[in-house]
KEVORO-742023 format. One record per residue: z, x, y of N, C-alpha, C in turn. Coordinates in nm, 4 decimals, m for minus. Layout:
<nodes>
NODE,n.c3,n.c1,n.c2,ca.c3,ca.c1,ca.c2,c.c3,c.c1,c.c2
NODE,Z,X,Y,Z,X,Y,Z,X,Y
...
</nodes>
This chain:
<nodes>
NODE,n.c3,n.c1,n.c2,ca.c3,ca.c1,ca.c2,c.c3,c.c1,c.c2
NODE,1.5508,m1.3747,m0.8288,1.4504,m1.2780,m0.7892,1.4796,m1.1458,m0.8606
NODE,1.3766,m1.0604,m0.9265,1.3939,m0.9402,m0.9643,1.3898,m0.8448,m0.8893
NODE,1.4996,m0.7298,m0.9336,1.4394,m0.6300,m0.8400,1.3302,m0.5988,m0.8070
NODE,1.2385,m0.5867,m0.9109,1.1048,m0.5440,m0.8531,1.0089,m0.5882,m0.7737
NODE,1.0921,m0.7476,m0.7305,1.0194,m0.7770,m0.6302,1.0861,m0.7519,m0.5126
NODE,1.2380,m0.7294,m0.4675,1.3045,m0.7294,m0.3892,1.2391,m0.5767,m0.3380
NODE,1.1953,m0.4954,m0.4454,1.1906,m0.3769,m0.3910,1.0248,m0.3741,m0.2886
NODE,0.9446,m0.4604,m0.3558,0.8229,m0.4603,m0.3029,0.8072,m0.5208,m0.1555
NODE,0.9147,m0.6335,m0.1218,0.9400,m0.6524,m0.0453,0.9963,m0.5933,0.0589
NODE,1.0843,m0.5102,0.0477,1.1495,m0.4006,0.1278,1.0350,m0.2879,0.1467
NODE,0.9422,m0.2751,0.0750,0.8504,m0.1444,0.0716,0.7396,m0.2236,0.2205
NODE,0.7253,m0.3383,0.1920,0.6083,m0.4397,0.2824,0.7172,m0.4533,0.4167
NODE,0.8540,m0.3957,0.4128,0.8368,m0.4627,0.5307,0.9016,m0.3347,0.6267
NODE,0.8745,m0.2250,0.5715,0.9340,m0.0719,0.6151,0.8198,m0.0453,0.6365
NODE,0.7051,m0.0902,0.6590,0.5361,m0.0101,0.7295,0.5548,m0.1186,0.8660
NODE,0.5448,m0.0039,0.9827,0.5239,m0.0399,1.0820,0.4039,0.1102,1.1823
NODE,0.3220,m0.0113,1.2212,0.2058,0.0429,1.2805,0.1343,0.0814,1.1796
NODE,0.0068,0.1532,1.2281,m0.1047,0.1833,1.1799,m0.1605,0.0519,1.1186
NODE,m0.1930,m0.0502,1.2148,m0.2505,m0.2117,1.1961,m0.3828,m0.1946,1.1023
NODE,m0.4375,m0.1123,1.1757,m0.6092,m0.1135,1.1509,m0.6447,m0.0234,1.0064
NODE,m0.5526,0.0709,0.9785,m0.5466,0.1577,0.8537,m0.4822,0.0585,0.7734
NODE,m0.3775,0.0292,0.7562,m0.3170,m0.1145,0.7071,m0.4663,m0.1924,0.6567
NODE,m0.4657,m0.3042,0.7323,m0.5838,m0.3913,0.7107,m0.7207,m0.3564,0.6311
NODE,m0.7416,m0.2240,0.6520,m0.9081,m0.1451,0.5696,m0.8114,m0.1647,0.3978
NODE,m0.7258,m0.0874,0.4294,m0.6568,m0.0767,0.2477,m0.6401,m0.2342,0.1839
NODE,m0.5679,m0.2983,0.2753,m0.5555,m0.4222,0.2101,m0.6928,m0.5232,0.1693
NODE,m0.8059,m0.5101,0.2739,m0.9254,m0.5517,0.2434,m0.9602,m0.4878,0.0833
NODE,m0.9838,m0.3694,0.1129,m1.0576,m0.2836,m0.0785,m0.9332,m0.3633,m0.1466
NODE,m0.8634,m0.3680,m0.1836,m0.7690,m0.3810,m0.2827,m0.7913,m0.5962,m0.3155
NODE,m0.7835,m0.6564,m0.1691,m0.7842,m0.7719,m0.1980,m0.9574,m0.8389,m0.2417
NODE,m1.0423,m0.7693,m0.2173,m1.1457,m0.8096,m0.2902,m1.2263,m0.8116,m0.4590
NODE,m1.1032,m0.7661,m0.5005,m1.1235,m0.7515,m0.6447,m1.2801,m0.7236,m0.6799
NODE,m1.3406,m0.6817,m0.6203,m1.4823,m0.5889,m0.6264,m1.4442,m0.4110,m0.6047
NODE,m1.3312,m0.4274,m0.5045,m1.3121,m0.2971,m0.4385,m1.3653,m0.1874,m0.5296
NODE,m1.2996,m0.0319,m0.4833,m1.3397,0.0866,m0.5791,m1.1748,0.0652,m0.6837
NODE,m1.1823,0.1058,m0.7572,m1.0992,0.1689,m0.8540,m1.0055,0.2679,m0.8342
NODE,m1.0111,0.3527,m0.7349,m0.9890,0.4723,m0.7111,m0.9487,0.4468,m0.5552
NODE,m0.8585,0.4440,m0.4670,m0.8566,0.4893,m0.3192,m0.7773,0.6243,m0.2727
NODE,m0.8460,0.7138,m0.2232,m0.7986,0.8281,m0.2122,m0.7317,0.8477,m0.0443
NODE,m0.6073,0.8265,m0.0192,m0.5523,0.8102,0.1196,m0.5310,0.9813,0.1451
NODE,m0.5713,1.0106,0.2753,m0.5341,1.1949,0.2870,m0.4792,1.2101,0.4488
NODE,m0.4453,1.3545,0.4948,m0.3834,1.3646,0.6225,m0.2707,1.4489,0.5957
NODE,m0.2295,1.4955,0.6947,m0.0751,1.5721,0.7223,0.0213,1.5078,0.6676
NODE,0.0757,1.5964,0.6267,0.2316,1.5430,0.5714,0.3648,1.4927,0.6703
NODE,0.4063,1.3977,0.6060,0.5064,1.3557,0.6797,0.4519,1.2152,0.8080
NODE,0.3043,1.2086,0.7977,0.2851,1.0968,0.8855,0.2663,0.9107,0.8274
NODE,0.3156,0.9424,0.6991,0.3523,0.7696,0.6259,0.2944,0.7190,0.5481
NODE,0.1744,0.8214,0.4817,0.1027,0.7782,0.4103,0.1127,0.6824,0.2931
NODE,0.2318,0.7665,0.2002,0.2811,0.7039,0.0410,0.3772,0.5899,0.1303
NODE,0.4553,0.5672,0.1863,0.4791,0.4362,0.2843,0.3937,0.3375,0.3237
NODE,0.2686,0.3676,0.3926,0.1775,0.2714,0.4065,0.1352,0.2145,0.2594
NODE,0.0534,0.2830,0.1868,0.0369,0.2379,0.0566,0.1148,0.1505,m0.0015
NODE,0.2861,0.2356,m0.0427,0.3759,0.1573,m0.0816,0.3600,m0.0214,m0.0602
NODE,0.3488,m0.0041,0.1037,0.3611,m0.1446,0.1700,0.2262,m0.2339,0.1641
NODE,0.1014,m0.1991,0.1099,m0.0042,m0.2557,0.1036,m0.0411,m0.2756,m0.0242
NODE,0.0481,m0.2055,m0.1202,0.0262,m0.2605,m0.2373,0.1189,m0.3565,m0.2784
NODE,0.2109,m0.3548,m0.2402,0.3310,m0.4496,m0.2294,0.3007,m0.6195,m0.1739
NODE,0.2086,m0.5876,m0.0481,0.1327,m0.7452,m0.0881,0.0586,m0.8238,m0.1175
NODE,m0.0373,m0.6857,m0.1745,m0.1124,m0.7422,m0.2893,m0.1173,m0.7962,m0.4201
NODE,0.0204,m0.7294,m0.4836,0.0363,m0.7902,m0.5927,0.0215,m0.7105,m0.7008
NODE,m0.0920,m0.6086,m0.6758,m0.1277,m0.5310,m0.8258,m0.0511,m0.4485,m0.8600
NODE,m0.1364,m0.4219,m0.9816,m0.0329,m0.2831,m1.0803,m0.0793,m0.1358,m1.0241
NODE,m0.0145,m0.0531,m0.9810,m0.0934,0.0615,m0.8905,m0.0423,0.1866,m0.9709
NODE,m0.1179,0.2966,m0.9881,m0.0533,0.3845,m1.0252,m0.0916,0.5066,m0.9281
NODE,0.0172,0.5474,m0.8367,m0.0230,0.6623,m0.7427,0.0212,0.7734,m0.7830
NODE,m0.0642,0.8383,m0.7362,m0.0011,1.0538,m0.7703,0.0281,1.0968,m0.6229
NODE,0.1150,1.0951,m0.6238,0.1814,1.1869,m0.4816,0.2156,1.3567,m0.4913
</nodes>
């Protein structure tokens, strides 16, 4: 196994809660129609680049985020 999957794995399995925010991201991303672009926003410090992390992690794709 490569790191880079070991790491994606560890990223998928460090998101806990936010089920329903979870599930909307993973829907756009797993329909390969989705947008191009998902813009996640909110206060700092409540898990955002974490959630992501972990929803792109089991999707599979190539992501490029700006934090």
């Amino acid at each position: 196994m490569q790191v880079r999957d070991r790491l994606r794995r560890a990223a998928a399995a460090g998101v806990v809660g936010r089920q329903r925010e979870l599930t909307a991201l993973q829907d756009l991303l797993r329909r390969g129609r989705g947008p191009a672009v998902v813009f996640v926003s909110g206060p700092g410090g409540i898990g955002k680049s974490a959630s992501v992390a972990g929803v792109v992690a089991t999707v599979g794709h190539r992501v490029l985020v700006l934090d």
